[in-house]
N, C-alpha and C positions, 0 to 999 in steps of 0.2 A: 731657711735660716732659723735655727734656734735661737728662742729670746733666752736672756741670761734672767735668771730667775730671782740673782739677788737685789737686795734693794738699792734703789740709787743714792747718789749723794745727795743729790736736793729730800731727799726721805729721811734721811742724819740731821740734813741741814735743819729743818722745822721743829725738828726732835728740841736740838741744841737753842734754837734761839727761842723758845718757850718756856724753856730750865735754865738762862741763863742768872745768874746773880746778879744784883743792883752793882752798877761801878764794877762790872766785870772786865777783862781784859780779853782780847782775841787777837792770835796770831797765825796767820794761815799762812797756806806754801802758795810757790807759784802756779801760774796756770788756770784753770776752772776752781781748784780750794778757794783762791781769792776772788774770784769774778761771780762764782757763785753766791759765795756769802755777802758780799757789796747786796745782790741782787734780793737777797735773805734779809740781813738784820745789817744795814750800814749803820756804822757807830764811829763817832771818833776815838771810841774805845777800841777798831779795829787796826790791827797794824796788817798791811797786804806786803806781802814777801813776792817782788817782782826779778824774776831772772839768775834768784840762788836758791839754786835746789840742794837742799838737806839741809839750809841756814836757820830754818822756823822752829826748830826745836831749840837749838840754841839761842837763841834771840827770847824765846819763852821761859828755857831756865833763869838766863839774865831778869829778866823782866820778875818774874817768881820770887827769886832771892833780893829783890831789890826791891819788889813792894809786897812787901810779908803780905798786909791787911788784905790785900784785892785776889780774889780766886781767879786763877790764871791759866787760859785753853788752849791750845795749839792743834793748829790742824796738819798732819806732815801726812806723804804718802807713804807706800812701804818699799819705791825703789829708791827715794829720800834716804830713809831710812837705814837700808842698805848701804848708803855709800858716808853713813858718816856714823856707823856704829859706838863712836866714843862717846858721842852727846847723849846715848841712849846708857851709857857705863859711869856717865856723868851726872846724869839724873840719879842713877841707883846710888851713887856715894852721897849725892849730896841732899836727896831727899825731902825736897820741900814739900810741907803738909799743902799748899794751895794751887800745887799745878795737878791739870788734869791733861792728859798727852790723847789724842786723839787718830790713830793711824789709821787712815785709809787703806785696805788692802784690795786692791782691783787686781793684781798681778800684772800690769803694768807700768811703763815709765808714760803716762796719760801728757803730762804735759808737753811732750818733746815726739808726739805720733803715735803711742799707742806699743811699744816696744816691749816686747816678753820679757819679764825679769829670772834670769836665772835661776830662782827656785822661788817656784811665786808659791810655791805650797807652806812656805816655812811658816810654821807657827810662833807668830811675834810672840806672841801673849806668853809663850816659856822662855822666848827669847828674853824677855824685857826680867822676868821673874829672875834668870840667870843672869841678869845686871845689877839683880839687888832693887829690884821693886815687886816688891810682893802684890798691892794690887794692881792686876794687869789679868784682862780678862778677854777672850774671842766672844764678839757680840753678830750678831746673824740677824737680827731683827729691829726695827726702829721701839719696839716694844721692850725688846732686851736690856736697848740701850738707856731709852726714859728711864728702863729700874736699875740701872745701874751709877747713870748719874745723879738719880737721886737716895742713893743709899752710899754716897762716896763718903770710903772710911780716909782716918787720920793718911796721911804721906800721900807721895804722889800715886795718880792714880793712869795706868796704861790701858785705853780699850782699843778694841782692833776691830775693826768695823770691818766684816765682808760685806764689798763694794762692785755693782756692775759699773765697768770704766765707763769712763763718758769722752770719748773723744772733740767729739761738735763741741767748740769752743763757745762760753756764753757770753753775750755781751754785758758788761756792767752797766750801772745805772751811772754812774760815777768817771771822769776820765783819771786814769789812773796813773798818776804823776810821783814818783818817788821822792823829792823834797816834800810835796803839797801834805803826804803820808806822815813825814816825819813829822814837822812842824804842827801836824792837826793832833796825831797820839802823844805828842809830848805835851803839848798844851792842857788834853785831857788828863794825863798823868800830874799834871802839876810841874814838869820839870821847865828848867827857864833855856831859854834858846843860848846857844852855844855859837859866837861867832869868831869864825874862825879868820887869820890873817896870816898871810903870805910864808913868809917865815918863823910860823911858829907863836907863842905868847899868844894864843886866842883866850876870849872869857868869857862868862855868860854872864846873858846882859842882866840889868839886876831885876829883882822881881818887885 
């Protein structure tokens, strides 16, 4: 069996949470992006994206455009990527100078078995440039990557990370509860909880 030469995710992961900004935000996809990074850098600054795949980019522009001040990371895969190409056409219109978009390219769908993506050769990084984000760059080395997020210019910024898949699912440190997520990143952000009622007229509670 040939070993796949490229580096892994946990090899990005280290990269990333040693260049991370004070009061940073992270938004990862499902599957090992989030059970890794739990295991990496847990922060209540993390939001883990459980069971919507291609939802993390979107959730990150939101997040971008709503707290200007905070430099804003997503972590999406590139079969994600693929199935929701708008979000990626959405960033290029809209252009926030504080997201930085972080695409995993394994060539496969990893979280759902390891599934060949239809053209796993595509090169994001012109893809993303032909959405109207000029920086967007193919990164091949954990070296590459350190010198790129630390030279990130004004607007958003696209790296494309060649990724050997990781199938073996990791276990988190953390159990990973989809209210417990919300209510712990929203806290972190400052935003006040939102309760909702039956028919309608919910409020948040006051601060």
């Amino acid at each position: 069996m040939v070993k796949d030469a490229r580096p892994s995710r946990a090899d990005y992961y280290q990269v990333l949470a040693k260049a991370l900004p004070a009061k940073a935000l992270v938004v990862t996809a499902l599957g090992n992006a989030s059970y890794l990074w739990a295991v990496v850098h847990h922060a209540p600054e993390n939001f883990y994206i459980e069971d919507s795949m291609g939802l993390a980019l979107p959730l990150a522009l939101g997040l971008a455009v709503a707290q200007p001040k905070r430099r804003v990371f997503v972590v999406e895969g590139d079969g994600a990527i693929l199935m929701h190409m708008g979000a990626l056409v959405t960033v290029g219109a809209l252009r926030p100078d504080n997201l930085t978009v972080l695409l995993i390219q394994n060539g496969v769908h990893a979280a759902s078995g390891g599934q060949a993506l239809t053209n796993a050769n595509l090169d994001l990084a012109q893809l993303a440039r032909s959405a109207g984000i000029p920086h967007a760059q193919n990164i091949a080395t954990p070296d590459a990557f350190a010198s790129a997020l630390a030279a990130a210019a004004g607007g958003p910024q696209v790296l494309v990370l060649s990724t050997a898949p990781d199938l073996e699912v990791v276990r988190p440190p953390i159990a990973f509860d989809p209210v417990q997520t919300k209510h712990r990143f929203m806290t972190a952000i400052g935003t006040p909880r939102y309760i909702p009622t039956l028919f309608g007229g919910g409020k948040f509670e006051p601060v």
